[in-house]
FIDRENLO-607184 format. One record per residue (C-alpha): residue number from 1; residue in three letters; x, y, z. Coordinates in nm, 2 decimals, decimal comma, always signed. Layout:
<nodes>
{node NUM ala {X Y Z}}
...
</nodes>
This chain:
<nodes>
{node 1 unk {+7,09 +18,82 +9,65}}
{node 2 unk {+7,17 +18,60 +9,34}}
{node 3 unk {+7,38 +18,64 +9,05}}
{node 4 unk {+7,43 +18,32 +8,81}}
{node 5 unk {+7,60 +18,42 +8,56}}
{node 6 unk {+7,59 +18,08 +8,42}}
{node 7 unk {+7,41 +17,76 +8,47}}
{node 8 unk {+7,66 +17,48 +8,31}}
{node 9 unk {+7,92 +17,54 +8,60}}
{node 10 unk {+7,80 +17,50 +8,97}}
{node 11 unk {+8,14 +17,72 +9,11}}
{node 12 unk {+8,02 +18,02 +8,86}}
{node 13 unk {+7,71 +18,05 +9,03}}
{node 14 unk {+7,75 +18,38 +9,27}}
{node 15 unk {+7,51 +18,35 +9,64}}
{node 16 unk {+7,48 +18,56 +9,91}}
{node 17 unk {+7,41 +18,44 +10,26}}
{node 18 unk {+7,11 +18,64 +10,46}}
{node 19 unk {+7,18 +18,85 +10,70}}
{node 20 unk {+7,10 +18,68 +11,08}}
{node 21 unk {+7,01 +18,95 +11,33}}
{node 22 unk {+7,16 +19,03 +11,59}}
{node 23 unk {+7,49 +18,81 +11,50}}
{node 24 unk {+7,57 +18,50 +11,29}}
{node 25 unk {+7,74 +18,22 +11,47}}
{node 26 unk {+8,09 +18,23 +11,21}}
{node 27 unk {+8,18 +18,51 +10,99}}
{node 28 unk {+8,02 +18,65 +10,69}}
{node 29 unk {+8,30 +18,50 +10,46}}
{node 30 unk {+8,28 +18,16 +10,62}}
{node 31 unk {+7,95 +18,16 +10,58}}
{node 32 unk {+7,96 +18,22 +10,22}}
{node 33 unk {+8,24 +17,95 +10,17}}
{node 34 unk {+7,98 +17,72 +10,33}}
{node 35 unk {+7,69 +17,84 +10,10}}
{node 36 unk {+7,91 +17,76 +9,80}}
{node 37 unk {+7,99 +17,40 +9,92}}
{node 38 unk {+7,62 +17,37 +9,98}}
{node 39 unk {+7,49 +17,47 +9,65}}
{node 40 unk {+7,75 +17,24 +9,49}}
{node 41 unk {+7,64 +16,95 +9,68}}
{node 42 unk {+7,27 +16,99 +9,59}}
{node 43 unk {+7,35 +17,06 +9,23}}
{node 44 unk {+7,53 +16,70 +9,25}}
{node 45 unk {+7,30 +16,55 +9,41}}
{node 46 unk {+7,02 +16,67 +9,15}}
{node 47 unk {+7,20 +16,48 +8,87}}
{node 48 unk {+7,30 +16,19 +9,08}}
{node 49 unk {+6,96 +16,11 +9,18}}
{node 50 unk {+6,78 +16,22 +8,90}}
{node 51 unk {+6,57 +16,50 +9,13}}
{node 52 unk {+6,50 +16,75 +8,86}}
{node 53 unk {+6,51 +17,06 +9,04}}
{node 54 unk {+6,57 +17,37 +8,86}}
{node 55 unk {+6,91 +17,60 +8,94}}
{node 56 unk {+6,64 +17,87 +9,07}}
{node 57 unk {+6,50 +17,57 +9,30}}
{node 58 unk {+6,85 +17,48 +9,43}}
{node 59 unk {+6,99 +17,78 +9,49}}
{node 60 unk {+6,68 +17,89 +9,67}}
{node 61 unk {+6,72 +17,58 +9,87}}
{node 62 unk {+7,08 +17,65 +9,96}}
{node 63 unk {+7,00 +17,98 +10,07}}
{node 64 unk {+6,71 +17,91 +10,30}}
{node 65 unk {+6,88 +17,60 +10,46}}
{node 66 unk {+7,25 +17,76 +10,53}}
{node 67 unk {+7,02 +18,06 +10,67}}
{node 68 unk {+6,80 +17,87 +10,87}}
{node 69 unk {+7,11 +17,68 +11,02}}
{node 70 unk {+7,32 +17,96 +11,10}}
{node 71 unk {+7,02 +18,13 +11,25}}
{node 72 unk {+6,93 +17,80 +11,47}}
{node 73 unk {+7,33 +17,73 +11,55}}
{node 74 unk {+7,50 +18,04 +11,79}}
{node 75 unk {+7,79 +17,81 +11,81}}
{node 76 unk {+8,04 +17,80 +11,56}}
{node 77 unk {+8,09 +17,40 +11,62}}
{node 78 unk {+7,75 +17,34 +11,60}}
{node 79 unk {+7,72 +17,57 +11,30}}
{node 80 unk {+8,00 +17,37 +11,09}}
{node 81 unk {+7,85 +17,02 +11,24}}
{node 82 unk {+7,46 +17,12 +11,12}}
{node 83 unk {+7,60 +17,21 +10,77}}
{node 84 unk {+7,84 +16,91 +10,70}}
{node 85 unk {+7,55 +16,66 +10,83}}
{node 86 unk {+7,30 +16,85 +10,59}}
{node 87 unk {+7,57 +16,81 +10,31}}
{node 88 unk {+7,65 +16,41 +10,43}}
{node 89 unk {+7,26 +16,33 +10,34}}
{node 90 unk {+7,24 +16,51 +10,06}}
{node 91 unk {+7,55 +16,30 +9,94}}
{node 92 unk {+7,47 +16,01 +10,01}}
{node 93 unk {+7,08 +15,97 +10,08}}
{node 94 unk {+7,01 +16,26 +9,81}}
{node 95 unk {+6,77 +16,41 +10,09}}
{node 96 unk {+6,80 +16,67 +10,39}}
{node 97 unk {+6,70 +16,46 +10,65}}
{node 98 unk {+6,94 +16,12 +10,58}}
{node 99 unk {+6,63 +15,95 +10,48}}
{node 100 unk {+6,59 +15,73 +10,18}}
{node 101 unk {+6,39 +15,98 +9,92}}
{node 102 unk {+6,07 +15,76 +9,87}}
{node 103 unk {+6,04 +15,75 +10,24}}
{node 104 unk {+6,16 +16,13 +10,32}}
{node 105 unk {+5,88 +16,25 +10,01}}
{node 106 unk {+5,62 +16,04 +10,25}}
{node 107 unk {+5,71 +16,25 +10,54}}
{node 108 unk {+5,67 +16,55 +10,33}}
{node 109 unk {+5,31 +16,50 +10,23}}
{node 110 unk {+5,26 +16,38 +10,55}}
{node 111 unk {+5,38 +16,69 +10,74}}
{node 112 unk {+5,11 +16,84 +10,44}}
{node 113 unk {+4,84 +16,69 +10,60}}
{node 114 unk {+4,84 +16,70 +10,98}}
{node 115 unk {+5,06 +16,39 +10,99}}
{node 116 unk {+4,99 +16,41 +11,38}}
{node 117 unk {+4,67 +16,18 +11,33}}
{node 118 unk {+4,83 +15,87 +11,20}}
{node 119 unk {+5,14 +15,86 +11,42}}
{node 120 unk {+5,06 +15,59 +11,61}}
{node 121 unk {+4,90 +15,39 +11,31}}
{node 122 unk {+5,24 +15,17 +11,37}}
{node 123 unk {+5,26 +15,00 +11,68}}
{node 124 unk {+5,61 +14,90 +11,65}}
{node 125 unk {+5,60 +15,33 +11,74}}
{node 126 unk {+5,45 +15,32 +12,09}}
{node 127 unk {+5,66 +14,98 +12,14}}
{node 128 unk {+6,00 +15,16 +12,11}}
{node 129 unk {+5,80 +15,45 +12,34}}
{node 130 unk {+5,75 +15,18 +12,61}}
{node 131 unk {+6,09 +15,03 +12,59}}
{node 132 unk {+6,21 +15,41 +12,69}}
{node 133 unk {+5,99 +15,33 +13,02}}
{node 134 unk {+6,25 +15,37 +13,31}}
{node 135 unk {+6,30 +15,02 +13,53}}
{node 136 unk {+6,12 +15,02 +13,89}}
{node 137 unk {+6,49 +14,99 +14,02}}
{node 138 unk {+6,61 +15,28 +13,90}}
{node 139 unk {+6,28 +15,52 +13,96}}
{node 140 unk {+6,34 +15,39 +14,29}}
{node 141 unk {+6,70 +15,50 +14,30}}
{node 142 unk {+6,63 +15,86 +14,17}}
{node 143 unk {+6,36 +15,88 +14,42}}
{node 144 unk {+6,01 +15,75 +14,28}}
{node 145 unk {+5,74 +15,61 +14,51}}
{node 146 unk {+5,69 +15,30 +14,36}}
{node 147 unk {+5,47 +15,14 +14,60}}
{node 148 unk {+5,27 +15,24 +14,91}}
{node 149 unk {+5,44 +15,34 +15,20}}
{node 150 unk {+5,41 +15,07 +15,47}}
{node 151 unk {+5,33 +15,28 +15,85}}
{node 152 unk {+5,46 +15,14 +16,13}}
{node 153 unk {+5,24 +15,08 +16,47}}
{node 154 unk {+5,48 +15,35 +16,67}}
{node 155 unk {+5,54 +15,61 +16,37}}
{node 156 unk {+5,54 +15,93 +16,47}}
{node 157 unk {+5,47 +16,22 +16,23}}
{node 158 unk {+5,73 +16,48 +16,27}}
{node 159 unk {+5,63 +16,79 +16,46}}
{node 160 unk {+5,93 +17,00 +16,42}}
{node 161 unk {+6,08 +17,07 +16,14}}
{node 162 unk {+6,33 +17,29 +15,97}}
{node 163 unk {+6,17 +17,59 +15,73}}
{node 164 unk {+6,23 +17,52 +15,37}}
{node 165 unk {+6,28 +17,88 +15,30}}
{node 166 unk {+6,49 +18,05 +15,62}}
{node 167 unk {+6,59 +17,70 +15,75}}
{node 168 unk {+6,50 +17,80 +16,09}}
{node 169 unk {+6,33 +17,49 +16,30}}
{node 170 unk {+5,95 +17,52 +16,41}}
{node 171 unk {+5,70 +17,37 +16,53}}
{node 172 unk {+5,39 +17,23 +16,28}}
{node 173 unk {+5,15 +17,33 +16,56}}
{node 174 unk {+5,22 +17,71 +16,50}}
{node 175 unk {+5,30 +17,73 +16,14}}
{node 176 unk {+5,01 +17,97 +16,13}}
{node 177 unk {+5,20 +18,21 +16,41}}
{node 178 unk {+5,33 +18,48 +16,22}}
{node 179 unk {+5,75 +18,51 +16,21}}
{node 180 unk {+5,96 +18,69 +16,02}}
{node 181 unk {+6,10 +18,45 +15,75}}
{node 182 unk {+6,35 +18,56 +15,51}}
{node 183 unk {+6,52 +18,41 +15,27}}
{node 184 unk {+6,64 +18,43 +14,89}}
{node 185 unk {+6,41 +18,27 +14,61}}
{node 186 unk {+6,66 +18,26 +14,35}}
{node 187 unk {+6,94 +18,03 +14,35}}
{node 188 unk {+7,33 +18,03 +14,42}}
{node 189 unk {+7,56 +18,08 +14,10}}
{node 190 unk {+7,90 +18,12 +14,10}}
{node 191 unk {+8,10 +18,43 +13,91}}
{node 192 unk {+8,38 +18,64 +13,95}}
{node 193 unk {+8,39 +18,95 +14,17}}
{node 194 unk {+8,40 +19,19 +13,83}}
{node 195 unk {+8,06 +19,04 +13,71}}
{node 196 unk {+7,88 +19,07 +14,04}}
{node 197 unk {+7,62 +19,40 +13,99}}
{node 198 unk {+7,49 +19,62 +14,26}}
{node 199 unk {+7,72 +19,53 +14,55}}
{node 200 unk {+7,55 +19,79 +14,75}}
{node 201 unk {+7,86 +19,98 +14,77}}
{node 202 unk {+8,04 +19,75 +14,90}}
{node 203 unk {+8,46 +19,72 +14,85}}
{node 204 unk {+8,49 +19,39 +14,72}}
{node 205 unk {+8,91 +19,29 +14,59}}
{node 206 unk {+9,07 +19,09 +14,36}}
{node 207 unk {+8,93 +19,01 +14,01}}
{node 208 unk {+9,02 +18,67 +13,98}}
{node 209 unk {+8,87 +18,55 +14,31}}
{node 210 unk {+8,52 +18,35 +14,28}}
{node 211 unk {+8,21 +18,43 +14,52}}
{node 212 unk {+7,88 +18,28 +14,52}}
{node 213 unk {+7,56 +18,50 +14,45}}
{node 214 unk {+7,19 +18,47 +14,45}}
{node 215 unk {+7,04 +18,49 +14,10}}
{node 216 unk {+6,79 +18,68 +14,26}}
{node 217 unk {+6,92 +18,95 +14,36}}
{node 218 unk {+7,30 +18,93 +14,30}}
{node 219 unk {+7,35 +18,94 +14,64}}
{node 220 unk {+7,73 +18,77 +14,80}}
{node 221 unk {+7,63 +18,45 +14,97}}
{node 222 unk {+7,63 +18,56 +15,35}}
{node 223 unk {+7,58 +18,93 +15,26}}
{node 224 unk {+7,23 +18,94 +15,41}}
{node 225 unk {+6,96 +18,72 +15,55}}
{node 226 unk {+6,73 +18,70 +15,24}}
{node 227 unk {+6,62 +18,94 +15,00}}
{node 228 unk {+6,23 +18,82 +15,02}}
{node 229 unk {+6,03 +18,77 +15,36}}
{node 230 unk {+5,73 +18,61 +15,45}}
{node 231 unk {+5,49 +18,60 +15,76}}
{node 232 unk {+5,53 +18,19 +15,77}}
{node 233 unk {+5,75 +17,92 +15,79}}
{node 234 unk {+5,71 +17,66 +15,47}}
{node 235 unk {+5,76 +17,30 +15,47}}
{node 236 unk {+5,87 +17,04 +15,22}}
{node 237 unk {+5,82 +16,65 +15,33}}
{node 238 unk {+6,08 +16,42 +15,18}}
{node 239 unk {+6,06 +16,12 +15,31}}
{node 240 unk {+5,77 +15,85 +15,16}}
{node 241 unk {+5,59 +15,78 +15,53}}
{node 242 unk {+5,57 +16,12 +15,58}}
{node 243 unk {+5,36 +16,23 +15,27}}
{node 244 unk {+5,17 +15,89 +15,31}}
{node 245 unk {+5,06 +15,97 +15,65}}
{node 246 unk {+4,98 +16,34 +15,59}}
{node 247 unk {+4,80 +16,22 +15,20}}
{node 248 unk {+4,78 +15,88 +15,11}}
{node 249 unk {+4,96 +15,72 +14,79}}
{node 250 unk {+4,75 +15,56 +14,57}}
{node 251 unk {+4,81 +15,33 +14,21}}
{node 252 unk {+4,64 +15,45 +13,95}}
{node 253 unk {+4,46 +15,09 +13,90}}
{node 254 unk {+4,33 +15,10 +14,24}}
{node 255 unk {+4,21 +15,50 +14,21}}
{node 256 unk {+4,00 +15,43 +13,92}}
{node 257 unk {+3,84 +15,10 +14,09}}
{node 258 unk {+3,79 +15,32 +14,40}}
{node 259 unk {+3,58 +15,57 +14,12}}
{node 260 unk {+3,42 +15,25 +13,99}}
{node 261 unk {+3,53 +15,36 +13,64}}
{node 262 unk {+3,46 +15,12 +13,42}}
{node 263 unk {+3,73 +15,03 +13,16}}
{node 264 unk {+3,57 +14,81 +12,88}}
{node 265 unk {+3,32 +15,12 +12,86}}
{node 266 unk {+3,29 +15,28 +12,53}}
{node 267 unk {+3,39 +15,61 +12,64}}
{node 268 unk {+3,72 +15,47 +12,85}}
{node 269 unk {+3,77 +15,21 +12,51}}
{node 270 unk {+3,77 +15,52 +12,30}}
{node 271 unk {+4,03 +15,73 +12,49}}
{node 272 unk {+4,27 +15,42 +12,55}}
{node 273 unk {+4,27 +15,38 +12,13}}
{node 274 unk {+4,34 +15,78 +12,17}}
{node 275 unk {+4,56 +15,87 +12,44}}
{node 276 unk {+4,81 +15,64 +12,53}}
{node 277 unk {+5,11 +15,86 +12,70}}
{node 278 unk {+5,09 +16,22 +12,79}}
{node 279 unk {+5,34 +16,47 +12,89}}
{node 280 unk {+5,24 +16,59 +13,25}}
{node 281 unk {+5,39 +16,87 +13,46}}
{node 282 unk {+5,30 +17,04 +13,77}}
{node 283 unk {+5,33 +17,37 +13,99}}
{node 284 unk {+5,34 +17,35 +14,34}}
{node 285 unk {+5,32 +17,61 +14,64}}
{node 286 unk {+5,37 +17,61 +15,03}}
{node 287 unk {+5,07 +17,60 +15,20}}
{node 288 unk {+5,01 +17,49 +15,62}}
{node 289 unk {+5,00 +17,16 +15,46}}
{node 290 unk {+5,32 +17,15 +15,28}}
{node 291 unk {+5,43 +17,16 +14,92}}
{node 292 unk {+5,04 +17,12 +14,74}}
{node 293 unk {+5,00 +17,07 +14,41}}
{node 294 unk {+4,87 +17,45 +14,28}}
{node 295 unk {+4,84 +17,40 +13,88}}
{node 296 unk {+4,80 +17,07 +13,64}}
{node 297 unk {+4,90 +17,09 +13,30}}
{node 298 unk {+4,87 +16,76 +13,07}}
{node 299 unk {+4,98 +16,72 +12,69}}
{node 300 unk {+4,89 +16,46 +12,42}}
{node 301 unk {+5,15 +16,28 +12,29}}
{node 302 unk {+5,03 +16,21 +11,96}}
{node 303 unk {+4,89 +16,55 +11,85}}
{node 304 unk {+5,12 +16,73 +12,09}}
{node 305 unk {+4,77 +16,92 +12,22}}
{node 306 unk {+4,62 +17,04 +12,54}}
{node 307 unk {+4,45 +16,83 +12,73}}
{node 308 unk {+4,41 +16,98 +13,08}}
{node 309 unk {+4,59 +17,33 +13,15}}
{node 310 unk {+4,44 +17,44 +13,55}}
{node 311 unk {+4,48 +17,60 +13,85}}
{node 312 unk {+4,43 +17,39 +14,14}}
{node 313 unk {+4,28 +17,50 +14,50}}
{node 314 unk {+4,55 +17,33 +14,73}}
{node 315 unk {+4,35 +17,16 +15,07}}
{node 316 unk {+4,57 +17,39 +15,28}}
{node 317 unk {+4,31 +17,67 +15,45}}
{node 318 unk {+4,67 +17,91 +15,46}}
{node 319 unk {+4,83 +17,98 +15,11}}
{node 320 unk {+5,19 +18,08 +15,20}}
{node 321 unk {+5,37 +18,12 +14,90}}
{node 322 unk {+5,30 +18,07 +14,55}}
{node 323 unk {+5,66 +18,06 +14,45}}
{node 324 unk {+5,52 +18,32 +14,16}}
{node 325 unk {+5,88 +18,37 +14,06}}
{node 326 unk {+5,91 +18,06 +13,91}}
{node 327 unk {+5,54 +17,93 +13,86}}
{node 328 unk {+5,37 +18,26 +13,70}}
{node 329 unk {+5,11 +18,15 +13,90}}
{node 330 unk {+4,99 +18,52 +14,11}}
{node 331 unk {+4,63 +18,37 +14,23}}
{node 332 unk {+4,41 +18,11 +14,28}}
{node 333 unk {+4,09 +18,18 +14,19}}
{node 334 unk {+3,81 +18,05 +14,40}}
{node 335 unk {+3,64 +17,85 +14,12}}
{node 336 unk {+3,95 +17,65 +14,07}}
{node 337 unk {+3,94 +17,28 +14,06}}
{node 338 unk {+3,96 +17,14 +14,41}}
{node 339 unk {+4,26 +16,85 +14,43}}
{node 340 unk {+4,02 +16,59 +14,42}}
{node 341 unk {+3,90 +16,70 +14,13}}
{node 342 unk {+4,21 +16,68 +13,94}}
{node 343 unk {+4,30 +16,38 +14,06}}
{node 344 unk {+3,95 +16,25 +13,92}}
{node 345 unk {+4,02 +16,42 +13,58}}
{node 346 unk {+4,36 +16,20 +13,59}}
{node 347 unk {+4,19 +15,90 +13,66}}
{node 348 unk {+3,93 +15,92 +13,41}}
{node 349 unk {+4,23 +15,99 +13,15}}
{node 350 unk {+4,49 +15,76 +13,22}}
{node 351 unk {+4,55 +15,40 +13,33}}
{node 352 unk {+4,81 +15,12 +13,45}}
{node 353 unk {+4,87 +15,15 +13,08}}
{node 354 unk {+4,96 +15,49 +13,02}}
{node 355 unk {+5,29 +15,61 +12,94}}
{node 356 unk {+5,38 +15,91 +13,18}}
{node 357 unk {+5,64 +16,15 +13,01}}
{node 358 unk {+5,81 +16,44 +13,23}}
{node 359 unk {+6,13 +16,55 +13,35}}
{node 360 unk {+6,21 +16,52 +13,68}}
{node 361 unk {+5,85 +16,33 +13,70}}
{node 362 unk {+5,89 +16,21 +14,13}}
{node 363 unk {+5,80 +16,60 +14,22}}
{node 364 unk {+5,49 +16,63 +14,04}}
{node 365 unk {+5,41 +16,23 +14,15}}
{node 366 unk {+5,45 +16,33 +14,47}}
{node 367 unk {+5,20 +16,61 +14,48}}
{node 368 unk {+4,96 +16,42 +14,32}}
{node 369 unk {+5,05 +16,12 +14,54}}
{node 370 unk {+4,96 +15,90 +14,26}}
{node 371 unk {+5,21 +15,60 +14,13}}
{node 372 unk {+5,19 +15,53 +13,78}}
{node 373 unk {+5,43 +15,17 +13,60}}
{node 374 unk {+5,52 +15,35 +13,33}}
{node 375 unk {+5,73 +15,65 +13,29}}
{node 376 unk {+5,97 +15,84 +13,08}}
{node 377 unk {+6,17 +16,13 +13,26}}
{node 378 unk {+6,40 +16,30 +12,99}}
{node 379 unk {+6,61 +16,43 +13,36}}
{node 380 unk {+6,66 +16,07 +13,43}}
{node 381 unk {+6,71 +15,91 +13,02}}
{node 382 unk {+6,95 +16,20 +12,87}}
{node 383 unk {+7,14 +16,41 +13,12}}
{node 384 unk {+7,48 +16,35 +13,07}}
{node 385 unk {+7,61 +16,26 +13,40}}
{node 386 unk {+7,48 +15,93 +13,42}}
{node 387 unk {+7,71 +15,81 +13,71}}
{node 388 unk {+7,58 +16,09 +14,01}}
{node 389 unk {+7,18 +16,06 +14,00}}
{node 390 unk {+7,19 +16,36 +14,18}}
{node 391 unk {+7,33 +16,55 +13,87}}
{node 392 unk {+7,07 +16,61 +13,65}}
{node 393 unk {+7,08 +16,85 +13,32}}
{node 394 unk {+6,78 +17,09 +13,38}}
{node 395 unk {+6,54 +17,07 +13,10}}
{node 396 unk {+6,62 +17,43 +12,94}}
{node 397 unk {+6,92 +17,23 +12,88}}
{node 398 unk {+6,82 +16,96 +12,72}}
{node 399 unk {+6,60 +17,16 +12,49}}
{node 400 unk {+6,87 +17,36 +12,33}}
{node 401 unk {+7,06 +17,02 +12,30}}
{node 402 unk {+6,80 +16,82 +12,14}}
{node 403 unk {+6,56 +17,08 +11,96}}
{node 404 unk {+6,78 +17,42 +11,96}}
{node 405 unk {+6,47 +17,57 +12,12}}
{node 406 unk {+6,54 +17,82 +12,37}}
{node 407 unk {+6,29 +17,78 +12,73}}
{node 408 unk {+6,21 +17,91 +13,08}}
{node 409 unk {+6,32 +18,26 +13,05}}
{node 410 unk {+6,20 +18,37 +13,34}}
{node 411 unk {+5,85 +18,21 +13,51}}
{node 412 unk {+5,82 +17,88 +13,40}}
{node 413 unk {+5,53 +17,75 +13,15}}
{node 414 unk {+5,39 +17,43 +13,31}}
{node 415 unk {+5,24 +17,36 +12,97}}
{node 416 unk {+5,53 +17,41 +12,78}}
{node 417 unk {+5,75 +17,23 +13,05}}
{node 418 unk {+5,48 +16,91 +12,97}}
{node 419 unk {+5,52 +17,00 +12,60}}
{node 420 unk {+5,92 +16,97 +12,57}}
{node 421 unk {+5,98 +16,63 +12,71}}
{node 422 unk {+5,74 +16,50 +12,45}}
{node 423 unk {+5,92 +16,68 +12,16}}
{node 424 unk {+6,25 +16,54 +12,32}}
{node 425 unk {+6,14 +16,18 +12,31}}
{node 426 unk {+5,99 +16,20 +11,97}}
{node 427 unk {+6,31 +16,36 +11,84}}
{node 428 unk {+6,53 +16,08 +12,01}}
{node 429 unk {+6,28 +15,82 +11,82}}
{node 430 unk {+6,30 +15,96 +11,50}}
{node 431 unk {+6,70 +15,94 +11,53}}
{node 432 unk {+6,69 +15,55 +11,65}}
{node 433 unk {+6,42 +15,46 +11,34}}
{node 434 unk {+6,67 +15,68 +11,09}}
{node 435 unk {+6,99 +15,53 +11,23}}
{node 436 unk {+6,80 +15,19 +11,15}}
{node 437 unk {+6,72 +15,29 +10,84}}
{node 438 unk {+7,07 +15,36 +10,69}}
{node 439 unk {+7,15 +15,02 +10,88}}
{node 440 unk {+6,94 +14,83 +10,62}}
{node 441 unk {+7,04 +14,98 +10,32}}
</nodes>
């Protein structure tokens, strides 16, 4: 709703924010102080850089923008910060993204026509992309395989082992023995006693005093044994040797000389000019041969599309647990790629070359077994602990931080989980090359 009663005098000019359902991150007066600052700073900038909008054009523009910030921003900090940086550019840049205009108006007709196609054209691009590449040193210190695993003449593969659901100790030999393995899939969170639900009718006193519940099933830490059970034990192998011995390692390099594929071939010529990183992400289940890779998803960089979205057959003849409340995954079915398979796809898609983009990448390499020289893990580049390795901001996290996109409600998306690292990268990019920008002027 509108009502300019006259055009000559920006603080006449009467606007109305819209509505956000179900709440607005400030109040409905704040909001409309901030419209009013908004509009006046467009219809300034319009005369100071000679734009030539009309005042139907500006106050539609104020409208949509405060809308669409107060509807991305549920924080009123974040709210207040969006708007003021929207009103810095406009001030000083005479755009909404803090670019000069002649470059911003290239954007714009870009964005027009699938500007997805030419954003590598610049090399200087894909060169700031590899100087995000994380140093062998420190993958190795947040627990990368970086090179093969050397086996010693009197290793000895482990035959007991602690469960990595119940935590019970058993014996390899017999993980096809059937037990009674319970456990709780979801993890521990800490809350006060009056936001714990279904406490099974249980007394529990004192407000103020913290416990430690499964997400699962908002049971008290201790209360029971599990809320899930299984017929099997499950492992999880940790340690490099181990994995080597049980499925070798293998560089990339080496993997596609072993598959004799050929890389000054036309076909392997044309997808290096093409695909040169990928965001990559993996589910995994318990099978009698450990944690196995159970679905592959990989996304172009550039055009931010599918390139391999699959179930995988994992080598293990006993399927344990598909860890369903997390992956999605339910079944595998029998004409699923085998492992080998994907690993062949991988080879014949990537190289030494290849920029591997992920978060919390050293899982999924370790499933795959493969070990790749370049990568970019958003877990390792932007959590904000930098000082414990250990603490790492999950990526539902770093979504909302970087994008103010909202992620993993329940199951995880593997392809979406391959999608947002990308989009968190590019975004980080695009804020170096602006900052740059305003440097030089």
């Amino acid at each position: 709703m509108v009502d300019t009663t006259s055009t000559s005098n920006t603080t006449t000019t009467k606007l109305f924010p819209i509505p956000v359902i179900p709440f607005a991150p400030v109040r409905q007066d704040e909001r409309q102080h901030y419209l009013n600052l908004l509009y006046n700073q467009y219809f300034l900038c319009n005369s100071k850089f000679n734009l030539q909008y009309s005042i139907n054009q500006l106050i539609k523009k104020s409208i949509n923008n405060e809308f669409k910030i107060a509807k991305l921003n549920k924080i009123k900090s974040q709210y207040q910060h969006s708007i003021k940086k929207l009103m810095f550019n406009l001030k000083k840049f005479g755009t909404e993204d803090g670019l000069p205009i002649q470059l911003s108006q290239s954007n714009n007709n870009n964005d027009d026509n699938d500007n997805d196609d030419n954003i590598d054209n610049d090399d200087d691009y894909y060169n700031q992309l590899k100087n995000l590449c994380i140093p062998i040193q420190r993958l190795k210190r947040n627990n990368y395989i970086t090179e093969i695993p050397l086996i010693s003449n009197n290793y000895k593969f482990p035959i007991l082992i602690d469960c990595n659901h119940c935590g019970n100790s058993f014996n390899l030999n017999e993980i096809s023995n059937i037990v009674s393995c319970n456990f709780h899939p979801g993890k521990l969170i800490t809350s006060t006693n009056e936001n714990i639900n279904n406490n099974k009718g249980k007394k529990i006193f004192g407000n103020d005093y913290i416990n430690k519940i499964y997400n699962c099933c908002n049971e008290l830490k201790g209360q029971s044994q599990g809320c899930k059970k299984l017929n099997h034990h499950v492992f999880k192998l940790n340690n490099s040797i181990d994995l080597h011995y049980l499925k070798p390692f293998i560089n990339i390099s080496n993997l596609r000389n072993s598959l004799n594929i050929i890389n000054n071939s036309k076909i392997q010529l044309l997808r290096k000019q093409k695909i040169k990183a990928i965001g990559l992400d993996c589910e995994m289940c318990y099978t009698d041969k450990g944690f196995e890779l159970m679905k592959l998803s990989l996304i172009d960089f550039k055009t931010e599309k599918k390139i391999l979205d699959s179930i995988i057959h994992p080598d293990g003849d006993l399927i344990i647990d598909l860890n369903s409340h997390v992956s999605g995954v339910n079944n595998i079915p029998k004409n699923s790629l085998t492992f080998d398979e994907a690993i062949i796809k991988l080879a014949q898609l990537t190289d030494n070359d290849t920029i591997i983009i992920g978060h919390g990448l050293e899982n999924d390499l370790n499933v795959l077994r493969l070990i790749y020289p370049n990568i970019i893990d958003t877990a390792i580049l932007f959590s904000e602990n930098q000082i414990d390795i250990k603490r790492k901001d999950p990526l539902k996290k770093l979504a909302w931080s970087f994008l103010s996109e909202n992620i993993q409600g329940k199951e995880h998306d593997s392809l979406e989980d391959a999608l947002i690292p990308i989009k968190i990268v590019k975004k980080h990019l695009d804020n170096i090359n602006k900052i740059k920008i305003r440097n030089k002027m």
